[in-house]
Every structure is written in structure tokens, then in C-alpha cells.
Steps between C-alpha positions, in 0.01 A plus 500: 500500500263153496551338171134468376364180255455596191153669428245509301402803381171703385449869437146581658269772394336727749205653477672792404665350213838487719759202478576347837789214481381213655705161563381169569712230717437142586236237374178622325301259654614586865343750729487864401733760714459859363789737629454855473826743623482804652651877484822548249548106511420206199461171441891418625377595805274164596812272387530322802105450518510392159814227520356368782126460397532420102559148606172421567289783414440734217631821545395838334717819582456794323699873440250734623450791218777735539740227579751205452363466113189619507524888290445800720157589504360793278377859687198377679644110546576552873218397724323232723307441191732434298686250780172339490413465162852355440429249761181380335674475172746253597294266679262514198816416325596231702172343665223313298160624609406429869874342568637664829861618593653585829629879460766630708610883459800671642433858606360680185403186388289434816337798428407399166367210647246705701459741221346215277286316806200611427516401100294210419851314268660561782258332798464215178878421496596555893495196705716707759768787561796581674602867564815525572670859651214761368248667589180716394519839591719740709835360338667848548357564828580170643868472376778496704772595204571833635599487855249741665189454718154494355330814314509715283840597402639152499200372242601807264886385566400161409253598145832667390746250574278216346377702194825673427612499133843473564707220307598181766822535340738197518477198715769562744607488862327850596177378277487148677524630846211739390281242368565269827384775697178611367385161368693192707525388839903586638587129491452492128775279342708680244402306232139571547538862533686529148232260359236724617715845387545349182151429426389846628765656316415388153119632531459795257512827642126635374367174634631552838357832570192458287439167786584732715285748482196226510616368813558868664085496506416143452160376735378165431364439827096475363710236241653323771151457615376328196805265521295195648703188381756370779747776535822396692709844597859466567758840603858534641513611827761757395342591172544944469284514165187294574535502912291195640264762634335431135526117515297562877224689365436264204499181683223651702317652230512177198172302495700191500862512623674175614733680675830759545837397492761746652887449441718621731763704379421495137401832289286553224670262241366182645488269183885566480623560872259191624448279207443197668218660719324686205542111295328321814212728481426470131544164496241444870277719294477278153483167737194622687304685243641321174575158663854543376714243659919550479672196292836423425782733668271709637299169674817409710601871578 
């Protein structure tokens, strides 16, 4: 695992009266990144991202509800509005009035993204986003997890794989080589596979099928729509949960997207398997639309 700066840290309150943990890294006068983590993952998960961008920007990561330290949600706390409404809280949190953030979300957290694009705090605070492995609709019908063709019977396969309630157990050799093969491209080094197990791992059980069951019938496409900041999309070639067949259809349907990256070889766990790549587009992102300019380390890199 990254060894992360130390944070500072803020409980938010959502609209709902939930608690999401929320960190902040690097200089509070420096440009605003806001990272928000997908499916069974936390704030861990963007360590790379934020070691390499807390230099010379101000990052904001937060535990979605449900997970890292933010307390499973109460019956009725799983839904896009709720992802959205979280979202809004912690750049209210963070941002003065009118100040502007690049976002970048990670599968779920690209979808929370969309979810909130049509709020008026969130089109205030956005100068631009980057989603990163997600998608709006069709996740069960589009995912390549179960080794079948197309249809029917695979998408029902898939809903109960994803949504099962069964404990993940221990992080072992059987549970790594699981992981790897339903969320990370087969090159994967070791140690990123265990980081990635043992940040899916520790996600509470009820907040991994509640998620679930959200994503199983998730459609944000009329939100993806309404996302019209500059939207850069970015997918692994050999992603099985969000297949780049999503990343394709929103790059043509965004009012404003400057562009889609596709790594070869890489699966759905991009910010960890391709750090470096997911880093370069933040960071091309806050130059162009927050005239954030690299200093230090990060100037001669």
C-alpha cells in the first residue's frame, strides 16, 4: 500500500443527515481536485493520485456512504440520490461560493458524477471531470464477468454474482486471483492486486449489496446529458465490469468531451493498475481549465 500524507480531516453532513469522511491533502490555497471512488472501494484507493498530486494541488477524497469510514447508510440510504447529494455536500464543504474543482470519479463514483450534473452546486463548483472506468446504464448487461455471450441468462448470472450477499471472506491466494479476474487486466502486478483485494475486502457486507443492488438498475444516461462541463473519459481496454463499450457511448453522447483515453491491457481498476496515466489526466485537466501549472518534483518529472 501507498503511504498517504497525513490528512486533514472533516465529517460532512448530507442532506440526509448522513456522515461522509472526507480528507483533505496538499496546500489550501492550491487548485481543488475532488476524488470520488467507486463500487466496494474508499479513499485508500486514490493513494497514488493523491501522493502524486498533493504537491501542488489541493486534494479532497472522500469514503463514499457505506464505506472506508463513512457509517453504512440507514434502510432507504442506497440510491443515485443519495451519491449525489453526498457529492454536493462535500464540495459545499470544501469550496467557497462560485470556487471550481476538477472532479474525477472512479466507476461508482463516475456515476455520481453524472447523477449530480444537472444540480445547480454542482455546475457552480465543476470547472471539469474525469470519468474514469464507469458507465450509465446497462452495467449488468454489458459485463463481461461471467464468461458467456450476450443475453439474457448471462445478465441474470451477472445481477447474482455482483449482488450476492455472501461474505468475501479472507484475502488470500484463491480471493486475489478472483478479484484480478473480474476487476484487473492479467498483467496486474501482485502488489496491486492485494492492494485492490484489500481495499474491497474491508467494505462492509450490507454496503456491498445494498450498492449493488443500485447499480443492477442504475440509468443515468438523461444525467450524462446534462453533464456539459469538459468531460475527459478514460477505460482499460481489458476492463470485464465497466467494458469500454460504456466509455464509447459516452464520449459520443457528453456535450463537451475532450476526449477518450483507452489503455491497453488494463481492467477496471485504472487509478491503481495505471496510476501514472489516471495522474496525467487529472493533472492536463486542472492545467487547462484551472490554469494549474506542476512545481517542484512534479515540474521536472
Amino acid at each position: 500500500m501507498i503511504a498517504l500524507p497525513e490528512p486533514r480531516a472533516l465529517v460532512v453532513r448530507s442532506a440526509d443527515g448522513a456522515s461522509v469522511h472526507t480528507e483533505v491533502y496538499g496546500p489550501e490555497d492550491a487548485p481543488t481536485v475532488v476524488l470520488s471512488h467507486g463500487w466496494t472501494c474508499s479513499i485508500g484507493f486514490w493513494a497514488a493520485q493523491i501522493r502524486a498530486l498533493a504537491a501542488d494541488h489541493r486534494v479532497v477524497a472522500y469514503d463514499q456512504r457505506g464505506h472506508g469510514r463513512s457509517p453504512v447508510p440507514a434502510p432507504g440510504g442506497y440510491s443515485t440520490t443519495a451519491l449525489a447529494d453526498d457529492l454536493e455536500a462535500v464540495l459545499a464543504a470544501v469550496l467557497r461560493p462560485g470556487e471550481r474543482a476538477v472532479l474525477a470519479g472512479h466507476s461508482m463514483g463516475g456515476m455520481t458524477i453524472m447523477a449530480a450534473a444537472g444540480r445547480p452546486r454542482f455546475r457552480d463548483h465543476a470547472a471539469a471531470v474525469l470519468l474514469c472506468s464507469t458507465g450509465p446504464s446497462r452495467l449488468t448487461a454489458e459485463s463481461t464477468v461471467v464468461p458467456l455471450g450476450p443475453g439474457a441468462l448471462r445478465t441474470r448470472l451477472t445481477a447474482a454474482v455482483l449482488g450476492s450477499k455472501a461474505p468475501l471472506g479472507p484475502v488470500n491466494g484463491v480471493s486475489r486471483k478472483v478479484l484480478k479476474y473480474a476487476t484487473m487486466g492479467p498483467a496486474s502486478a501482485p502488489d496491486r492486486v492485494d492492494a485492490c483485494a484489500r481495499i474491497v475486502h474491508a467494505c462492509p457486507r450490507p454496503s456491498r449489496y445494498g450498492w449493488s443492488q443500485v447499480l443492477a438498475g442504475i440509468d443515468l444516461e438523461a444525467n450524462l446529458r446534462e453533464l456539459r462541463v469538459p468531460a475527459a473519459v478514460l477505460v482499460g481496454t481489458a476492463d470485464r465490469l465497466t467494458p469500454p463499450v460504456h466509455s464509447r457511448a459516452m464520449a459520443g453522447a457528453l456535450p463537451h468531451c475532450t476526449g477518450l483515453t483507452e489503455l491497453a491491457g488494463m481492467g477496471h481498476m485504472t487509478p491503481v493498475e495505471a496510476p501514472e496515466a489516471v495522474t496525467a489526466q487529472i493533472r492536463e485537466l486542472t492545467l487547462t481549465y484551472l490554469g494549474a501549472r506542476p512545481t517542484g518534483k512534479e515540474a521536472k518529472a
